[in-house]
Biopython code that builds the backbone (N, CA, C, O; Angstrom):
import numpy as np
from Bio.PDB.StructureBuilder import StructureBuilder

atoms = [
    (1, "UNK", "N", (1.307, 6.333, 27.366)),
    (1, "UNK", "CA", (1.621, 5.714, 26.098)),
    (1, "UNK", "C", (0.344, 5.515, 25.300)),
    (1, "UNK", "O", (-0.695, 5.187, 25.873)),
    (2, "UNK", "N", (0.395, 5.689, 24.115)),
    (2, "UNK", "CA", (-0.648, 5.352, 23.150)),
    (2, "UNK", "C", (-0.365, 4.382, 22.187)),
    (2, "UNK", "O", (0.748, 4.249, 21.678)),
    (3, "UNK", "N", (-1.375, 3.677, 21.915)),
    (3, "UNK", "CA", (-0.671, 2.061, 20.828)),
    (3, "UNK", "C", (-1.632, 2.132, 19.630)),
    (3, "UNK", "O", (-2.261, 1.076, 19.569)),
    (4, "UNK", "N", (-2.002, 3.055, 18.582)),
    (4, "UNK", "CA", (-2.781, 3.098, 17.740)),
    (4, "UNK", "C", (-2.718, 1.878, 16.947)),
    (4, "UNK", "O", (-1.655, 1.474, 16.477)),
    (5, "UNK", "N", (-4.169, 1.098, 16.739)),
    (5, "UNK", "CA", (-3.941, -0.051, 16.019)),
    (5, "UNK", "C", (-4.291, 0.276, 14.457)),
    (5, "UNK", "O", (-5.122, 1.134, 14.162)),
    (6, "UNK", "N", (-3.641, -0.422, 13.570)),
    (6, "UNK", "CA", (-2.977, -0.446, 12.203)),
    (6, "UNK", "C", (-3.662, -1.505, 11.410)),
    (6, "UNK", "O", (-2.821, -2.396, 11.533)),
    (7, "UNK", "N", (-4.763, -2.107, 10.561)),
    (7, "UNK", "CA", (-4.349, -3.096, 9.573)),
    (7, "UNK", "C", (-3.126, -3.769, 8.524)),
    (7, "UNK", "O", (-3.165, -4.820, 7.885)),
    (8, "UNK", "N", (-2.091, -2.782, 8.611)),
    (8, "UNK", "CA", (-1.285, -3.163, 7.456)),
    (8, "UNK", "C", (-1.623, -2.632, 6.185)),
    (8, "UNK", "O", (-1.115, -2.946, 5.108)),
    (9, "UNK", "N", (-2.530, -1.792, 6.396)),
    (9, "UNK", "CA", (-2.701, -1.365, 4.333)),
    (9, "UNK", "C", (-1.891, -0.377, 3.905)),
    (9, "UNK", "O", (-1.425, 0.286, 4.831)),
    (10, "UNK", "N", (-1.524, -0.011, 2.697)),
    (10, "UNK", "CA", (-0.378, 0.641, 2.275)),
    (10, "UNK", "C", (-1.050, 1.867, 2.449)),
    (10, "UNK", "O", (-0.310, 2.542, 3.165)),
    (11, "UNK", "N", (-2.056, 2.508, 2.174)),
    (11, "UNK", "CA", (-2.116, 3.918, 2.821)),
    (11, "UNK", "C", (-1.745, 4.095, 3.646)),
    (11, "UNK", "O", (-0.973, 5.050, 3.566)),
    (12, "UNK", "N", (-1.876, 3.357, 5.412)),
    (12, "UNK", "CA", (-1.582, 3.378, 6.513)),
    (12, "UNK", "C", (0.044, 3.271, 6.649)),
    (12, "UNK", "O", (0.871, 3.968, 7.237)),
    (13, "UNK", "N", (0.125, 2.258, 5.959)),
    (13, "UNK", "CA", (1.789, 2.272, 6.177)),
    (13, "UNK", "C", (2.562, 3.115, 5.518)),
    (13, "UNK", "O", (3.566, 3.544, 6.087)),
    (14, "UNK", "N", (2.221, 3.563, 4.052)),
    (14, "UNK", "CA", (2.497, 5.018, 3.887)),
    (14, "UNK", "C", (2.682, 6.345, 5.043)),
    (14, "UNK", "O", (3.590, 7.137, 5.296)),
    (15, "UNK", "N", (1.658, 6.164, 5.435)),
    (15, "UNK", "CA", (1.496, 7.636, 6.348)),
    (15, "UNK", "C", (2.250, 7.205, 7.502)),
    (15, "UNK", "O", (2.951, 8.150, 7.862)),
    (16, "UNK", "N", (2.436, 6.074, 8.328)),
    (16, "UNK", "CA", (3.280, 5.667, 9.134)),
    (16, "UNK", "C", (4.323, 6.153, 8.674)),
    (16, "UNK", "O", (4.557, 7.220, 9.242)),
    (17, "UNK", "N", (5.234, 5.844, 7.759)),
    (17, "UNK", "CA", (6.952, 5.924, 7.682)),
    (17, "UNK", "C", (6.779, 7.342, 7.483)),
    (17, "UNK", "O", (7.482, 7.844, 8.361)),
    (18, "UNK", "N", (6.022, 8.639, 6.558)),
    (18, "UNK", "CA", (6.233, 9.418, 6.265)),
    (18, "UNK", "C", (6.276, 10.335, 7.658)),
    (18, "UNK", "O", (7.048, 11.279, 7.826)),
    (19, "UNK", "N", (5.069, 9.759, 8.837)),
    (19, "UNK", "CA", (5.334, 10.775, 10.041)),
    (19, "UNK", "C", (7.005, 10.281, 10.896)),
    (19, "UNK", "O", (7.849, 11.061, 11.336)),
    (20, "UNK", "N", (7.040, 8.940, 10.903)),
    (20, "UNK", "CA", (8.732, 8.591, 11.375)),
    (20, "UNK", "C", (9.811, 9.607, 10.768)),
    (20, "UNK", "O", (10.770, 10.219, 11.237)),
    (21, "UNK", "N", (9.264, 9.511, 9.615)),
    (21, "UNK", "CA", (10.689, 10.536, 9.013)),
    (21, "UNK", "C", (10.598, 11.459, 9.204)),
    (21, "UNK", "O", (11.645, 11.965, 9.607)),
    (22, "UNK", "N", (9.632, 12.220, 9.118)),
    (22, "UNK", "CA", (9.576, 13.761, 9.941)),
    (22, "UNK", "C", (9.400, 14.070, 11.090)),
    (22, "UNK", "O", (9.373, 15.165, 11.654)),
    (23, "UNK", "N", (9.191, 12.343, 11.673)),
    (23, "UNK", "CA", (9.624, 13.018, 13.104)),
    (23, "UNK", "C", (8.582, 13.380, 14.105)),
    (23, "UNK", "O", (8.822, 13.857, 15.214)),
    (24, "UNK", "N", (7.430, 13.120, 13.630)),
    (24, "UNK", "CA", (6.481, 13.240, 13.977)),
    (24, "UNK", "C", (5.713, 12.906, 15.505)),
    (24, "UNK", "O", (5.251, 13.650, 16.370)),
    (25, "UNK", "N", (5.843, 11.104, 15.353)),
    (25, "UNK", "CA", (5.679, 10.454, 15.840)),
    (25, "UNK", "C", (6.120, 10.415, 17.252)),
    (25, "UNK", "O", (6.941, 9.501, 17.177)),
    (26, "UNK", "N", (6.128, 10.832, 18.616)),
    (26, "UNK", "CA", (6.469, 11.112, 19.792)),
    (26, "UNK", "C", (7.123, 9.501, 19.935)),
    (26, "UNK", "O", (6.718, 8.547, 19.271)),
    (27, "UNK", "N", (8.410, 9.434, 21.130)),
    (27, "UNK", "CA", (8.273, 8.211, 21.881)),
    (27, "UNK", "C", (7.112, 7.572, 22.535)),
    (27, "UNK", "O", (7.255, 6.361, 22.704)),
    (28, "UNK", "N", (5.992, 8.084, 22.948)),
    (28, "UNK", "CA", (4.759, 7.427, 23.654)),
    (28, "UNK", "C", (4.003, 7.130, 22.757)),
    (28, "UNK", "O", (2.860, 6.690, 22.875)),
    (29, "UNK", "N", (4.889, 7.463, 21.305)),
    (29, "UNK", "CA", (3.270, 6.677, 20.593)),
    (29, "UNK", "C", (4.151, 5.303, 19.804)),
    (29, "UNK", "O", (5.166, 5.377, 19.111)),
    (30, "UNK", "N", (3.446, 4.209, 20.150)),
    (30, "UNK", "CA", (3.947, 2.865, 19.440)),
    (30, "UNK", "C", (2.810, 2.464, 18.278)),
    (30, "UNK", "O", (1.767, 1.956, 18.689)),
    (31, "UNK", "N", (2.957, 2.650, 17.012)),
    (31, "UNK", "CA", (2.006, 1.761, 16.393)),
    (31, "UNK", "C", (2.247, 0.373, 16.532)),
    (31, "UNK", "O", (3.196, -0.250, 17.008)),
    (32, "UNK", "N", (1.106, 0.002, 15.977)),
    (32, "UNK", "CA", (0.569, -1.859, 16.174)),
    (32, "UNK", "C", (0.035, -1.838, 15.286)),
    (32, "UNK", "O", (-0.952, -1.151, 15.021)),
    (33, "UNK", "N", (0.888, -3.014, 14.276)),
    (33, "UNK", "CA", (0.292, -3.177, 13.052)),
    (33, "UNK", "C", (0.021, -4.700, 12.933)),
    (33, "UNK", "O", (0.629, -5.551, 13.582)),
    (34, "UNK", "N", (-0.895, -4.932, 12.089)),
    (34, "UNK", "CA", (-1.768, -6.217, 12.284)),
    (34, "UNK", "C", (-1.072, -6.608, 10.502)),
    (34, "UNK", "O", (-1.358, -5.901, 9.536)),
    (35, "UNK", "N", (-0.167, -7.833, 10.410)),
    (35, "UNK", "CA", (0.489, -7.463, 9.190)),
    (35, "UNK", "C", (-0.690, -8.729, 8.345)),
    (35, "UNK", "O", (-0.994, -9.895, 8.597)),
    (36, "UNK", "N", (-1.173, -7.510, 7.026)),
    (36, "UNK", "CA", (-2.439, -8.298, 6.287)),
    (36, "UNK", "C", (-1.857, -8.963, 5.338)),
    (36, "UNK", "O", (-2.658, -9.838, 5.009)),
    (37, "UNK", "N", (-0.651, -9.064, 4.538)),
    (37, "UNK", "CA", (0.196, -9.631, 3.591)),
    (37, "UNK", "C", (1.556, -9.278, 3.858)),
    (37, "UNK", "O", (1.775, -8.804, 4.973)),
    (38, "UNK", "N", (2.551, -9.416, 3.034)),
    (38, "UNK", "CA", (4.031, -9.394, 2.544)),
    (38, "UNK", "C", (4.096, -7.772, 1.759)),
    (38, "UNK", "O", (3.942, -7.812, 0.538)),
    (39, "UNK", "N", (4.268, -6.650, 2.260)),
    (39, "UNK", "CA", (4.253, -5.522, 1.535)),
    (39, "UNK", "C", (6.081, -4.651, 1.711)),
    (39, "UNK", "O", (6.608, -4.339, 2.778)),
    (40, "UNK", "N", (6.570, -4.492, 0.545)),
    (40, "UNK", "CA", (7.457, -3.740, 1.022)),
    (40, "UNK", "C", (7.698, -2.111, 1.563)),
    (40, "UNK", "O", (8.731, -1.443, 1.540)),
    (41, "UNK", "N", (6.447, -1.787, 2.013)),
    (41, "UNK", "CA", (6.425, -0.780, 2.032)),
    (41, "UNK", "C", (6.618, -0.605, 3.917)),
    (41, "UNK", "O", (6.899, 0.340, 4.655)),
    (42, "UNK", "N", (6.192, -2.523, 4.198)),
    (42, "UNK", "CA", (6.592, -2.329, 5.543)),
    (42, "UNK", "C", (7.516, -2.518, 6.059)),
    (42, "UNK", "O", (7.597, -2.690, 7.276)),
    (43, "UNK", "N", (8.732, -2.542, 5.034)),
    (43, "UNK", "CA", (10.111, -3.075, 5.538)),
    (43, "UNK", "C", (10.890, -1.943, 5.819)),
    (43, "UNK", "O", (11.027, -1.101, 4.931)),
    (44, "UNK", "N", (11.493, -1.767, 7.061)),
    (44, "UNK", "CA", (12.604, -0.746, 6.839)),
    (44, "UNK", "C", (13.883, -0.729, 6.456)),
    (44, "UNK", "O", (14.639, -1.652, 6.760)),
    (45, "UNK", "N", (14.296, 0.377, 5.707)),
    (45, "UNK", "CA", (15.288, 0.685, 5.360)),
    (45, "UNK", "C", (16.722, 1.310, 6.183)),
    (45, "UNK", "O", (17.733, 1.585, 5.538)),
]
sb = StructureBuilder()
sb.init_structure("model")
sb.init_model(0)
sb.init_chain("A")
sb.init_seg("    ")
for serial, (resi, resn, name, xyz) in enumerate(atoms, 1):
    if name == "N":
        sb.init_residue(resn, " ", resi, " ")
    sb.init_atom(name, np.array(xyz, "f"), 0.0, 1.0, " ", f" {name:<3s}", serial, name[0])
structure = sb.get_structure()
């Protein structure tokens, strides 16, 4: 398993959801995000 750690900034969380949706993202990989404010970009839909 791999746990890449995250600040929370919207670039990052950008590129997060965009590899989820394509699928990218293996089961062994869990991000860890360190949440720096209230952003909706980290909410899922």
């Amino acid at each position: 398993m791999y746990f890449p750690y995250f600040r929370g900034r919207q670039y990052e969380l950008i590129a997060l959801r965009e590899l989820a949706q394509k699928k990218l993202i293996g089961s062994l990989i869990i991000p860890v995000v360190e949440p720096v404010k209230n952003s909706s970009t980290l909410k899922v839909h």
